[in-house]
N, C-alpha and C positions, 0 to 999 in steps of 0.2 A: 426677700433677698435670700440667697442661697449663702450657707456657710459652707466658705471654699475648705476649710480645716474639716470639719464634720464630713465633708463630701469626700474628701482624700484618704477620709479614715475609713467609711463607710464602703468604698472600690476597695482598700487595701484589706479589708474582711475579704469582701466577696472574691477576692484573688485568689485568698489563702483556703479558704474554705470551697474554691472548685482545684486549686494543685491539692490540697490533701484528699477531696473527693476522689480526683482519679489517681491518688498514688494509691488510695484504698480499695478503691474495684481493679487496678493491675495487681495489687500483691494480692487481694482477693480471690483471683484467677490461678494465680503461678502459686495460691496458698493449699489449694485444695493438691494439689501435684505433689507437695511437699507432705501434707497429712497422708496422703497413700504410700508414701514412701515411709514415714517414719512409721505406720503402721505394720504396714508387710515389715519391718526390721524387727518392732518391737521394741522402737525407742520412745515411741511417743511418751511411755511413763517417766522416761530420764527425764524427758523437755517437762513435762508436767510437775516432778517430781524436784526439779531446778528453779522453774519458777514460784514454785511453794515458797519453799527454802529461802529465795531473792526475795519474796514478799512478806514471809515473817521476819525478818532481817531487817527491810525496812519499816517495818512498825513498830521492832525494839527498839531502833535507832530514836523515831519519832516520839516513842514513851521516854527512853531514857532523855534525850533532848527537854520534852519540855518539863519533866522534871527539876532538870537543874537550871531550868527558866524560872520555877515557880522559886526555887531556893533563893534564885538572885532576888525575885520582884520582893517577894517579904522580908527579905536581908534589904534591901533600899526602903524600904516600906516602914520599916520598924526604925531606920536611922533619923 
């Protein structure tokens, strides 16, 4: 017998994962267009240099977070 819930789940993957396939070979296409351009500017170090920046920012967030996770668990831990 077929699971109609497992089967709904199972189409609702395979949906997402061919709309996000071809959003990624369209941006893929119109991405290389934008790399030649940010290069002839000499911006691509900014883009590059932003995304750093966004990405250690979110790992201090993420340090600093479970830090004060860890203060709470052994503060309820030790009561």
């Amino acid at each position: 017998m077929i699971n109609i819930a497992h089967f709904s789940l199972s189409l609702r993957s395979l949906l997402l994962i061919i709309a996000f396939s071809s959003l990624y070979f369209s941006a893929r296409a119109e991405g290389q267009v934008i790399h030649d351009f940010f290069r002839s500017q000499g911006k691509i170090y900014v883009v590059v240099a932003v995304i750093i920046v966004l990405f250690i920012g979110i790992v201090a967030y993420l340090i600093s977070l479970d830090r004060k996770l860890s203060k709470i668990e052994n503060r309820i831990k030790h009561e």
